[in-house]
C-alpha positions in Angstrom: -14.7 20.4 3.3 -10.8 19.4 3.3 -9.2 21.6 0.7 -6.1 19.2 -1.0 -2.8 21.3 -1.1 -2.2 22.4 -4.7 1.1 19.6 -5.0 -1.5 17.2 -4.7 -4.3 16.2 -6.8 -7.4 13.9 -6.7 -7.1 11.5 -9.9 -11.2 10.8 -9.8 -14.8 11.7 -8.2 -15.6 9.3 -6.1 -18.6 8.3 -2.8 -17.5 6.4 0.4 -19.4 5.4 2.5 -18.8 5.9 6.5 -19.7 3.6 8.9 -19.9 3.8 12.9 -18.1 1.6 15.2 -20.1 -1.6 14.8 -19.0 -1.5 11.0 -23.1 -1.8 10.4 -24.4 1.8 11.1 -23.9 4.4 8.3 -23.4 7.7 9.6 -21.7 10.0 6.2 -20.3 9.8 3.1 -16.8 11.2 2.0 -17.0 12.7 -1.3 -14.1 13.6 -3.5 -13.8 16.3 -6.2 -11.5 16.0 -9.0 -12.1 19.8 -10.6 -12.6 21.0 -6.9 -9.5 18.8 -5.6 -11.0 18.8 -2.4 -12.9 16.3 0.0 -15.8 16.7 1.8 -17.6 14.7 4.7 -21.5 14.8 4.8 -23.2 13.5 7.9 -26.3 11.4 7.3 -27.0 9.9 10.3 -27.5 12.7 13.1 -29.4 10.9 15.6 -25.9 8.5 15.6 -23.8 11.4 16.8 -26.6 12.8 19.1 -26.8 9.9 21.1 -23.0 9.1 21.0 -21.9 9.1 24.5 -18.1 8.9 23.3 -15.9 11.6 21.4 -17.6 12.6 18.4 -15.4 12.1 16.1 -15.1 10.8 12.0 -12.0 9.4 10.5 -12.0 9.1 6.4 -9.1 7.8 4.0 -8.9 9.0 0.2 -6.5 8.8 -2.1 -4.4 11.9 -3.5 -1.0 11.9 -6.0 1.5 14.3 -7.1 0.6 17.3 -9.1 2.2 17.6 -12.5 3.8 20.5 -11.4 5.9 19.3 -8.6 9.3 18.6 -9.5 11.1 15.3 -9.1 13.9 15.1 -6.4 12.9 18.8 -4.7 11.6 19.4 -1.7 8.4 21.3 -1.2 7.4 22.7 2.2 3.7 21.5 2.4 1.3 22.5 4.5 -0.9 19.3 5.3 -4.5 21.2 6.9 -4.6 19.7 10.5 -1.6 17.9 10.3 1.1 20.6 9.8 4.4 21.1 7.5 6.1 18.5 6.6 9.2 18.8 3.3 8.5 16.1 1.2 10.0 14.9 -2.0 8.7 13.2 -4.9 11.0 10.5 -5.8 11.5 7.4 -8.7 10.8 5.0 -6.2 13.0 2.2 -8.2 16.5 2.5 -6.8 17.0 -0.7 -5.8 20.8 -1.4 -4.8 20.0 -5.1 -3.8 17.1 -5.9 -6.2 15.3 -6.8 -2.7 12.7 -4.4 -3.1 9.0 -3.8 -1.5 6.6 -0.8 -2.3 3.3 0.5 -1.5 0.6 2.4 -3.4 -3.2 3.2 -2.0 -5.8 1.7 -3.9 -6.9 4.7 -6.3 -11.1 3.0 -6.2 -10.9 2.4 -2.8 -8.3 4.2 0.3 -9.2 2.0 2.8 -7.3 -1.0 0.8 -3.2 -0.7 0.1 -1.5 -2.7 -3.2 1.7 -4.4 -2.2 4.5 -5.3 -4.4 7.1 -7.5 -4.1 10.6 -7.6 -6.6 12.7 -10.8 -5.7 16.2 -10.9 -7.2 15.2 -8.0 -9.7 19.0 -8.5 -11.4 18.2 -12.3 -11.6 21.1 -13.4 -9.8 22.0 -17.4 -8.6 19.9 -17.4 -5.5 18.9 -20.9 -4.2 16.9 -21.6 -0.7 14.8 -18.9 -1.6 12.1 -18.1 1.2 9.7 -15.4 1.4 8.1 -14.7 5.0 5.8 -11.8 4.7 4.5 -10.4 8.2 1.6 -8.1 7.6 1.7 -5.3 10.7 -0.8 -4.6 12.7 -3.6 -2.3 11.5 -4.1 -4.3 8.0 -4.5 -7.0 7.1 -4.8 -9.5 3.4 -7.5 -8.5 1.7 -6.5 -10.5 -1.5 -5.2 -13.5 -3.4 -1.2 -13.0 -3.9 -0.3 -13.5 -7.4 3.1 -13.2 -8.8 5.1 -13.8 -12.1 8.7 -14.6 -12.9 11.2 -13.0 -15.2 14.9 -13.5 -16.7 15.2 -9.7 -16.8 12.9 -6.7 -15.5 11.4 -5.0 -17.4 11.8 -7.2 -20.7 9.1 -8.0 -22.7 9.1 -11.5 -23.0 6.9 -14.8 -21.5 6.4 -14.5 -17.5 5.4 -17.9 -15.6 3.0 -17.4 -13.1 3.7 -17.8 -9.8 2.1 -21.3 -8.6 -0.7 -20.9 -5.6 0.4 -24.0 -4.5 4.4 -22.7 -3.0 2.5 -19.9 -1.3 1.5 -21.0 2.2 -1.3 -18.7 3.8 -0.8 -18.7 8.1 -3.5 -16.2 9.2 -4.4 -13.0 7.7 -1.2 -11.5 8.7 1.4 -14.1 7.8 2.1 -16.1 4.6 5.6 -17.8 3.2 6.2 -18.1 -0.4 8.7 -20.4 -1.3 9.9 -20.0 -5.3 9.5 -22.5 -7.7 8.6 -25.0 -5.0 12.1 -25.7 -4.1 13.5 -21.8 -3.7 15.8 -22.1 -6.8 16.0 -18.6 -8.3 18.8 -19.0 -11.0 18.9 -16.5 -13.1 15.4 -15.8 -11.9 13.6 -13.0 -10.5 10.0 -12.8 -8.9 7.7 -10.1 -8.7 4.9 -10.5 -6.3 1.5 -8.5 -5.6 -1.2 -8.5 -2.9 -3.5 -6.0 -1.3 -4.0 -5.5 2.5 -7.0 -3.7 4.0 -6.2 -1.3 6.5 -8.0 -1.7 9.6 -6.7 1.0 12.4 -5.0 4.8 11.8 -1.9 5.2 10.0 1.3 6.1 12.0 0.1 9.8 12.8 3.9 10.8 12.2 4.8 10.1 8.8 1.2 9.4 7.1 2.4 6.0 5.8 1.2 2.6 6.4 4.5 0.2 6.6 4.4 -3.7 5.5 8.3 -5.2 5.8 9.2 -8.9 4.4 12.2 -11.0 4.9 13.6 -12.6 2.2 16.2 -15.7 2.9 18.6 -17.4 0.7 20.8 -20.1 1.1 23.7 -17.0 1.0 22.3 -14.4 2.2 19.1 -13.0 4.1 17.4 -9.8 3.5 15.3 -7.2 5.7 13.2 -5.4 3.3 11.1 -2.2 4.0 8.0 -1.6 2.9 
């Protein structure tokens, strides 16, 4: 049973299922507790783990947020069970000095799956030769259609044009270009862009985050986005 640090909550109950190596065999299920706030792993295949000759071991994702009594903009000392302390901060993650902007959120149904958003010219600035080369890391990959909708000004409530399948060019399951509009012309356009990746291998053991940059070129200027 994993006990979820009081500035973090579960937002639902929810069964996983765990499978072994070959992707085929169950071997437990990873429950989560929303009253409880904690998570708990339940083996149901012994004779699996009996006759496993390598490390016997099980690795489970779920999904946790802030708890409506941590602060914005403070940092909390938090004491992560088998993983240490770490100070974190809860943020507004839309400062976005560029309007070049890429975020990631774990699916809340499903932790093994990330939702990926993409903000293009949020401030709908005169950008022509607009490219979008997306290079999904190793350790996911696209586990979706990418969909998209443009706007005169973020935010606003007004008509969005979807964002045509056809200018989005799918390489592999790690690489796809988007070109806007067909021709890259974003005057006095921006683009906002989502997709979901699956992950497929551990996230970086340092910082607990899975990390998906894009690069973003225009016929003035190229960007290096983070995500």
């Amino acid at each position: 049973v994993y006990k979820v640090p009081n500035e973090f909550k579960i937002e639902s109950d929810s069964t996983t299922e765990i499978f072994g190596n070959d992707g085929v065999t169950k071997v437990a299920e990873l429950t989560t507790n929303k009253s409880a706030n904690t998570a708990t792993v339940t083996v149901s295949n012994e004779d699996y783990f009996a006759n496993l000759p390598e490390e016997k071991q099980i690795s489970a994702l779920f999904t946790v947020v802030w708890a409506d009594n941590v602060e914005l903009n403070k940092s909390y000392p938090i004491d992560i069970p088998g993983a240490g302390v770490y100070n974190l901060t809860r943020i507004v993650p839309d400062e976005d000095p560029t309007g070049f902007t890429k975020w990631g959120v774990q699916d809340t149904n499903d932790p093994n799956y990330i939702n990926w958003y993409i903000r293009v010219n949020k401030y709908a600035n005169p950008y022509e030769g607009v490219s979008i080369q997306d290079t999904i890391p190793e350790g996911q990959v696209l586990a979706s259609e990418i969909t998209g909708y443009y706007f005169t000004e973020w935010g606003k409530d007004e008509h969005h044009p979807l964002l045509n399948p056809s200018h989005i060019v799918v390489q592999d399951s790690n690489h796809f270009t988007i070109t806007p509009n067909g021709n890259g012309d974003l005057t006095n356009q921006g683009l906002y862009v989502v997709y979901k990746t699956r992950i497929t291998a551990p996230v970086d053991n340092t910082t607990k985050k899975a990390f998906n940059n894009v690069k973003i070129t225009t016929s003035t200027e190229n960007f290096d986005v983070e995500g």
